[in-house]
N, C-alpha and C positions, 0 to 999 in steps of 0.2 A: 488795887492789888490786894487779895486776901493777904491775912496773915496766916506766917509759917507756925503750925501748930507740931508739938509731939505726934498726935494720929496722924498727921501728913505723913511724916519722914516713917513712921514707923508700917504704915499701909503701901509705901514706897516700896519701903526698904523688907519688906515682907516677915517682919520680925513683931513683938507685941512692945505695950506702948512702953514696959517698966523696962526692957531691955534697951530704951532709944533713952529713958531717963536715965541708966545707968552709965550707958556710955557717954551720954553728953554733962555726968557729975561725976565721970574717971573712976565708977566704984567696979568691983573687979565679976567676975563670976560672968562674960562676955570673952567670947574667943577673936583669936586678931582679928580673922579675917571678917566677922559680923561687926567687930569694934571701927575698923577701915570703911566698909559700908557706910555704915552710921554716918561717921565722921562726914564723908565725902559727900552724901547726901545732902546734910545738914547743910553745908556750904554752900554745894551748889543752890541748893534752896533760899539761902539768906538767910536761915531760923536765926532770928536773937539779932540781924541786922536794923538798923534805924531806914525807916520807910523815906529812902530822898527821893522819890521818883524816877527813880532810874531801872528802868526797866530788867527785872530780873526771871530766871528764868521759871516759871510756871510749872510746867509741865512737860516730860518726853511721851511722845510718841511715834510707837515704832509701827511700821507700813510693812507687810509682810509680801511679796510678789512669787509665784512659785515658779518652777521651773520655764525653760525655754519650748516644753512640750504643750505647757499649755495655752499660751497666748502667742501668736504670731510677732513676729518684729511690730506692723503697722500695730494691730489693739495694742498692743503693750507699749507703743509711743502714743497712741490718743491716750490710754488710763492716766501715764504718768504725766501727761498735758495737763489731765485735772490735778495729780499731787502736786506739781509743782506751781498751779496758782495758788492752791490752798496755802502750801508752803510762804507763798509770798504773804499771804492774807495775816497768817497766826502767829511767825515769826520775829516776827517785830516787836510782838507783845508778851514775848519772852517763852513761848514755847519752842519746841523742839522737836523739829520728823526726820527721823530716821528710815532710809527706803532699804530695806533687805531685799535683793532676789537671789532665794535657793537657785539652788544646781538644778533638783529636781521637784517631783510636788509629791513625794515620800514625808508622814508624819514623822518619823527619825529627825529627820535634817530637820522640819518645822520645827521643832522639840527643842533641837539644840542649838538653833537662832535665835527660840524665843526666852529659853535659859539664860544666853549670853549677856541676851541686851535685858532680861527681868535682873540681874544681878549686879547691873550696872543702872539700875533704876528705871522703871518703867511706868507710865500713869496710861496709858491707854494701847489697844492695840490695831489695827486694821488687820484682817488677814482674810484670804482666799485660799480653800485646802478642799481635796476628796474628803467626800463626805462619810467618815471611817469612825466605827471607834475608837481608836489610839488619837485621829487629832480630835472627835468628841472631848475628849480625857483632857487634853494640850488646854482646848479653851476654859473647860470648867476649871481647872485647875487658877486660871489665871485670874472667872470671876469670882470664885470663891477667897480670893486674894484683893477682892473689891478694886480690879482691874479690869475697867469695862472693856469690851473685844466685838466689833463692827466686824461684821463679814462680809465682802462683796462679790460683785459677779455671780457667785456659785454660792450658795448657802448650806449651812450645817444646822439646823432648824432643830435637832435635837441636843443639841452641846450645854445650851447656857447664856449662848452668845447676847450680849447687850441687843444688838438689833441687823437686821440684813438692810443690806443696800444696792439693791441690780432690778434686771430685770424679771417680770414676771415668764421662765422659763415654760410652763406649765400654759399660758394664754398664747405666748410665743411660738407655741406646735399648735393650738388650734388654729392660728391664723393660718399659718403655713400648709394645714391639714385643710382647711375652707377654701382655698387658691387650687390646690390640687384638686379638690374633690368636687369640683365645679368643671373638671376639665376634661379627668379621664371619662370612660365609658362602660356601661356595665362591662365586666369580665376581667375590667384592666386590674394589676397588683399593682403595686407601690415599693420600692425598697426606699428605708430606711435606714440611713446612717449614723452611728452613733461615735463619738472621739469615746468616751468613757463611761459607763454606765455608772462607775464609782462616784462622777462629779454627779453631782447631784442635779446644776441645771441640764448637763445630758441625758437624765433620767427624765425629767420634768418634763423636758421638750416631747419626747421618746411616749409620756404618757400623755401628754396634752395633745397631741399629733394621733396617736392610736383611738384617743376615746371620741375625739371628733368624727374619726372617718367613720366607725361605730355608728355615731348617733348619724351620719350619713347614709347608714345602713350599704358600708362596705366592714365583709364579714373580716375576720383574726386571719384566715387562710387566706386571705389577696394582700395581706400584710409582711415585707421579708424584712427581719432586723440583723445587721453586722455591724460589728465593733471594727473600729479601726484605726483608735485610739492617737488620733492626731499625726498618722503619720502617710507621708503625701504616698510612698510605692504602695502600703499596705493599704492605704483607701482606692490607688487605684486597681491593683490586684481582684480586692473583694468585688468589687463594682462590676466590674471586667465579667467575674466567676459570675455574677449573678444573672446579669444581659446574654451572657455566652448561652445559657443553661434553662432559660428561663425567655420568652419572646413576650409574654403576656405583659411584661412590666413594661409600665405605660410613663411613670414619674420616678424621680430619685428627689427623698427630703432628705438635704443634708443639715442635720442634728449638729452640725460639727465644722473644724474648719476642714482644709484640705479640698475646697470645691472645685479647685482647678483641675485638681488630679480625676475629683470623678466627671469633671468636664470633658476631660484628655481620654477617658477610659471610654463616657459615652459615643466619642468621635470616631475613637480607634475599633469600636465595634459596628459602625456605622448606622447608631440609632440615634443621631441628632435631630430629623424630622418626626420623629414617632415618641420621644421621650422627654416630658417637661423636668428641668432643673431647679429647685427652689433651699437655695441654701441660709444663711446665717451672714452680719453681719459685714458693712460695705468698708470693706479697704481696699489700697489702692489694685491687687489684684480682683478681686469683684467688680469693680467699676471697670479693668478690661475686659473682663468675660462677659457683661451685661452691653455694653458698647459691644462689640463683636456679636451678640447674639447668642452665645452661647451656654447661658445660663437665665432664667427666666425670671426670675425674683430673689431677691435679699431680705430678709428682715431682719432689720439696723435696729440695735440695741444701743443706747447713750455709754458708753464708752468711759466718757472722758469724766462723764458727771458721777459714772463710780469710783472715781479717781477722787475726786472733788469732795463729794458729800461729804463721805467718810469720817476726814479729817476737821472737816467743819463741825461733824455731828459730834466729833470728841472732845472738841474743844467746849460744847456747848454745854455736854453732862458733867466734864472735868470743873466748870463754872460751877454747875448749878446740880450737884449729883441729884437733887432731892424731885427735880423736874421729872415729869411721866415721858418718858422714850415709846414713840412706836415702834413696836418689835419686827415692823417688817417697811422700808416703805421704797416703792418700785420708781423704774423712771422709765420712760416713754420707748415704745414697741412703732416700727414703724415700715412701711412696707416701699422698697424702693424697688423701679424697672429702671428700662434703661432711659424711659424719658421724664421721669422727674427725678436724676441722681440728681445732688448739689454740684 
């Protein structure tokens, strides 16, 4: 067990070190509510407690989850499958996870979840956010408060962030982009679906998917991109508009979830034998539409294991801050049909 130092409580408590000596020697010039801070801190910590081996707490960390638009019920019970072994792992040994899930995946709400729980003491963060300026701002803020901040799924590569933890978004559309483009035939387009172009891995995907079919030497113009920002009428709508209008489109890559709907959209226009389907990630709805035939490939991202790392990887620098952090490290891309699901 380290010992509890003044910099501990005072990089906690986000205050400098003479103002953690003032209040913990009752001298004045400290207002309540940073004097309250302190105080509670310090306890919770043990500072100035006798070391009997009884496991105290270490470390909080908080697990940030964004909205219901952006993970589906299934990924959002794999991810937490991974936090809450973590949780069983670290727990014991005197830390503390905290799982947030906002209302929506708006920097505002991120902001004022991460306020809440930094003011009630924080040593590390996990978060998933659109890759925005305002949450930029959210995480440097919190590492220039020598609060390291893991982002997963979805990365913010310009913030500051400690280190990403998913998949490679970016290789993710080439695959998906080599499956298709081994299939159609000259003349054929492609439409392109995208949940967000603000998240950053629907950007990645979006571009790792476009620069492939490129180097296939399928031009920009056999290329159709729509947003449809994760939501199942509006993806099937778009999908619908583009098949109705357009007969040359030969694939739909969906960038995104909602594949059912553009499953539902390619049926209901009668292009199920003429148009391949290759979407994102296998849950229990994917595994119907691949069983049924109605979608042609998944590429399954580890889910569970950016659940997992995360909080292992905080616990690892919150150990040992002075250790070298890989600022990026990915976890396994993989291509299911319907005859090697699990």
């Amino acid at each position: 067990m380290r010992k509890v130092t003044i910099q501990m409580i005072a990089e906690r408590a986000g205050v400098s070190r003479g103002t953690v000596d003032r209040v913990l020697h009752d001298r004045p010039s400290v207002t309540p509510e940073i004097r309250e801070r302190v105080k509670r801190l310090a306890k919770q910590l043990g500072y100035g407690e006798p070391d009997d081996g009884t496991p105290r707490m270490r470390a909080r960390i908080g697990v940030f989850l964004p909205g219901s638009d952006w993970f589906s019920a299934d990924l959002k019970r794999e991810w937490l499958n991974g936090v809450h072994d973590a949780q069983k792992i670290i727990e014991p040994l005197g830390y503390e996870v905290g799982v947030i899930e906002c209302e929506t995946d708006l920097p505002n709400e991120l902001g004022e979840q991460l306020e809440r729980f930094r003011s009630d003491g924080i040593d590390g963060a996990v978060i998933s956010a659109r890759n925005t300026p305002a949450a930029q701002r959210i995480i440097r803020r919190l590492t220039e408060q020598h609060i390291p901040v893991i982002t997963f799924s979805s990365d913010l590569p310009e913030s500051g962030r400690t280190c990403f933890i998913g998949e490679d978004p970016y290789r993710s559309g080439r695959v998906a982009a080599d499956l298709i483009t081994k299939y159609i035939r000259p003349g054929d387009e492609i439409l392109i679906v995208a949940g967000n172009l603000e998240i950053d891995a629907h950007a990645q995907r979006v571009g790792g998917f476009r620069d492939k079919c490129l180097e296939s030497g399928i031009g920009q113009n056999r290329l159709h991109i729509v947003q449809s920002f994760n939501e199942y009428v509006l993806t099937g709508e778009r999908v619908s508009e583009q098949l109705k209008c357009n007969d040359r489109i030969r694939a739909v890559y969906m960038a995104t979830e909602s594949v059912a709907a553009c499953a539902e959209a390619v049926q209901l226009c009668h292009r199920k034998s003429s148009v391949m389907i290759v979407g994102n990630d296998l849950t229990a709805v994917t595994r119907r539409l691949l069983k049924a035939d109605k979608i042609d490939f998944i590429i399954e991202q580890d889910l569970y294991r950016q659940g997992y790392q995360p909080i292992i990887q905080l616990k690892e620098i919150l150990e040992d801050p002075a250790k070298p952090v890989k600022p990026v490290m990915l976890t396994e891309i993989s291509v299911i049909n319907a005859e090697n699901m699990r």
